[in-house]
Each structure stands twice: as structure tokens, then as C-alpha cells.
C-alpha positions as CSV (number, residue, x, y, z in Angstrom):
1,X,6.1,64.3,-102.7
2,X,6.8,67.6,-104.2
3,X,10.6,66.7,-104.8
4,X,10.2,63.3,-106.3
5,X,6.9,64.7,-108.5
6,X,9.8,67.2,-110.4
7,X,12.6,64.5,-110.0
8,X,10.2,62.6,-112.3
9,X,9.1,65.4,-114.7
10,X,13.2,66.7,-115.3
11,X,15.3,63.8,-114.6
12,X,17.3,65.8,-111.8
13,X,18.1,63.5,-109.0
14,X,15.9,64.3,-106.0
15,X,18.8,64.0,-103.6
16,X,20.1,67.1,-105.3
17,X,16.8,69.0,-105.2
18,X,16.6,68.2,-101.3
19,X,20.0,69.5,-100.7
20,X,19.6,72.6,-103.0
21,X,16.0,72.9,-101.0
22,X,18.1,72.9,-97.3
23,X,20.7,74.8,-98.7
24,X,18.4,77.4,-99.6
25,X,15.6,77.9,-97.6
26,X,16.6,75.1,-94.6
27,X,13.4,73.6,-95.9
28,X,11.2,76.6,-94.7
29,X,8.0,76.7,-96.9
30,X,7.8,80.2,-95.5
31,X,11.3,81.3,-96.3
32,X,11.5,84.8,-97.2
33,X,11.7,86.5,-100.5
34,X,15.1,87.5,-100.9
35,X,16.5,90.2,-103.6
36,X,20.0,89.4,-105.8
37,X,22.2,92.5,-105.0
38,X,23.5,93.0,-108.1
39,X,20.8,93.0,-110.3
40,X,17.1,93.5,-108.2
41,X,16.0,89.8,-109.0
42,X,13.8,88.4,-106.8
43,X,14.1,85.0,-104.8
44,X,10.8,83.6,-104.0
45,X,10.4,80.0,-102.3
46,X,12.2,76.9,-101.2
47,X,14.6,77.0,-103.8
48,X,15.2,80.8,-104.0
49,X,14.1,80.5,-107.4
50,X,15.3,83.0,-110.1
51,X,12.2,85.8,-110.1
52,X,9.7,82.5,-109.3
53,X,5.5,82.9,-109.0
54,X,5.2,81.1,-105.9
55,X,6.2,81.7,-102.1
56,X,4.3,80.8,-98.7
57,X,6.3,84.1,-97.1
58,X,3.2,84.8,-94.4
59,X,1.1,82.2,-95.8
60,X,0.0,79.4,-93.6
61,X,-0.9,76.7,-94.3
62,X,1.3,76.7,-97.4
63,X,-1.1,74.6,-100.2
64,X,0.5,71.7,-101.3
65,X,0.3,73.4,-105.0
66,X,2.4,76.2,-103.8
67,X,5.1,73.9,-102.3
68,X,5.0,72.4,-105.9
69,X,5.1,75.5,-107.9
70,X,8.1,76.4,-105.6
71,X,10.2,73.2,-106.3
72,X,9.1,73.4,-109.9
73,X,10.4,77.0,-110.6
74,X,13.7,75.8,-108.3
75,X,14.1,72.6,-110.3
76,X,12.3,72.9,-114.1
77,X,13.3,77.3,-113.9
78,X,11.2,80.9,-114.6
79,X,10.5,82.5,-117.8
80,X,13.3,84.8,-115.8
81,X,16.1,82.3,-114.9
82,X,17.2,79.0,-115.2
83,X,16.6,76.0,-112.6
84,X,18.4,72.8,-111.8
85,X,17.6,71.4,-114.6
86,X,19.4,73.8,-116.8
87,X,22.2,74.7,-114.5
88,X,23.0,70.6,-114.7
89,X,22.7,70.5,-118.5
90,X,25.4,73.8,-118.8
91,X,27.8,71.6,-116.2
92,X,27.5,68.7,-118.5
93,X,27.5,70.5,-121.5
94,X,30.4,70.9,-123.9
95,X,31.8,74.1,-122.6
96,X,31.9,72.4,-119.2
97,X,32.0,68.7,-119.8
98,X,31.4,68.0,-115.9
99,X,30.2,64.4,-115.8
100,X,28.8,62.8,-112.2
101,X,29.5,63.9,-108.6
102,X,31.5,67.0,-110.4
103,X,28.4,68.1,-112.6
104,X,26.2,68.0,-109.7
105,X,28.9,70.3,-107.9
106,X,29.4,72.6,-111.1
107,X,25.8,72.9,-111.6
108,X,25.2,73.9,-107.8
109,X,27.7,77.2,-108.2
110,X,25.5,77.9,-111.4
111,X,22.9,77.7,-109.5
112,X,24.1,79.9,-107.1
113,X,26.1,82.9,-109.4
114,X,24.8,82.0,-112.8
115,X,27.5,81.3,-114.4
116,X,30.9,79.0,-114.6
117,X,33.8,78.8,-116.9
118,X,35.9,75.3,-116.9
119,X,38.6,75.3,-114.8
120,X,37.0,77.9,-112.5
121,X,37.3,77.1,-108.6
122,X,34.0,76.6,-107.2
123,X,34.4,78.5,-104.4
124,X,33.4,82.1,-104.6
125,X,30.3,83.6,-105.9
126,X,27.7,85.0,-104.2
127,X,28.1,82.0,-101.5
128,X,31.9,81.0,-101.3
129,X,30.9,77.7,-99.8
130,X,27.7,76.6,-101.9
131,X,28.9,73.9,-103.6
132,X,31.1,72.7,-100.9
133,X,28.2,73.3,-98.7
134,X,25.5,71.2,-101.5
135,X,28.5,68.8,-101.4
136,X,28.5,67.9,-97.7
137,X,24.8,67.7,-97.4
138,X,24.4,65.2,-100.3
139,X,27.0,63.5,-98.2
140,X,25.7,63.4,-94.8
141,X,27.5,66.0,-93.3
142,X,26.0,68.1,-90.6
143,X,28.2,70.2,-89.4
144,X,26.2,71.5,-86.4
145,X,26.2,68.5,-85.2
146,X,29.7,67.8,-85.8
147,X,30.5,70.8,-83.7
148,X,28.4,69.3,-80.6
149,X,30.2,65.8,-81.2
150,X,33.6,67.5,-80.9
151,X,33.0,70.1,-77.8
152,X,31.1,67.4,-76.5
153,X,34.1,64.4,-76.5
154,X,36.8,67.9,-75.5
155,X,34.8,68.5,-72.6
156,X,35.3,64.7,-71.9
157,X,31.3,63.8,-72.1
């Protein structure tokens, strides 16, 4: 309910939240804090958020208002960084002029390396395959699976 609570506050599809949630935490609510390289920012939560308040890492059970404060500073952003909601408006912006599938796609690599110029591949970044990989789950892709289906009918079962 978290997801479709913040779909309904910013307007970002919640098929795109759940994806960007399994993309980066696999949908852990316990997902460790992780730390940008580059510049020492912390990445609390389900969505890795950009220095967020609010993280289950060795918290159990995880109160529901911490799942929500997760997806929010994911989805609606930080006072440090921006969130879906933001990363979608730059892909549709002027500059970028991304409309659609494309803007979700665009919005996904800002996500991801804060930044995109138009015309830029959207591969790369600080994950080379994030927006293919956002791409394929809002799909229905799975590749694990895939993989079992294809060993599975070469091994002849």
C-alpha cells in the first residue's frame, strides 16, 4: 500500500516505483545502506534514496511508516537529492523532451547517475544496465528464470 499511497501523492505510475523498488533493493525492507563512490552520499532504503531518513537495515519488524518514508524519499526525493518524481519531470522536460515509455526509461538512468543529456545512450552510469534492466522488469522479464527455461529445454527436460 506504500507504493500506490505515493503513486497517489506524485502522479508517478506505481509500476515504475515497483520496478525501481526491485531494481534497487530486490524489495528488501532491510536492504543495506549503501554509499555513492564518488561523492560519500548515502543510500538508505528500498529505493536507495539520495541521503533518505528512513532504512529498516537491522530493524525487524520494519513499521509500516518506515516502509512509507522509504518509498516516499525514493519516489517524492530528500532535501539532498531528487526522487522519481523529479528525475521523470527532467526526462520530460524541455532539455530532454522524453515523452512515454522513453521518459520512464530516461528518468530511470537519472535516477541512477543524476544526470542525462539528450541523445545520450542510456547505458552506462554507475549501473550500465539500469534502464535496460527497469525496462525489462516493467515488462515482465525475469531473466533468472529465463535462464532455467533455456538450460532446462537444452538439457531436453
Amino acid at each position: 500500500t506504500a507504493i500506490q499511497s505515493i503513486s497517489n501523492l506524485t502522479a508517478v505510475d506505481p509500476r515504475f516505483i515497483l520496478a525501481a523498488v526491485m531494481q534497487e533493493s530486490k524489495g528488501c525492507v532491510r536492504v543495506p545502506t549503501t554509499q555513492s563512490p564518488l561523492d560519500n552520499i548515502m543510500n538508505p532504503g528500498l529505493l536507495q534514496s539520495h541521503n533518505g531518513a528512513n532504512s529498516c537495515f537491522g530493524v525487524s519488524p520494519c513499521p509500516a511508516e518506515k516502509i512509507s518514508g522509504m518509498v516516499s524519499d525514493g519516489v517524492a526525493g530528500t532535501g539532498g537529492g531528487d526522487g522519481l518524481q523529479q528525475t521523470l519531470a527532467q526526462a520530460t522536460g524541455s532539455a530532454v523532451g522524453a515523452r512515454d515509455a522513453q521518459a520512464v526509461y530516461i528518468a530511470a538512468r537519472i535516477y541512477n547517475t543524476a544526470g542525462f543529456t539528450k541523445g545520450q545512450d542510456l547505458g552506462g552510469g554507475s549501473t550500465a544496465s539500469y534502464a535496460s534492466d527497469v525496462a525489462n522488469r516493467l515488462l515482465g522479464l525475469c531473466f533468472d528464470l529465463l535462464q532455467v527455461w533455456i538450460r532446462g529445454a537444452s538439457d531436453g527436460k
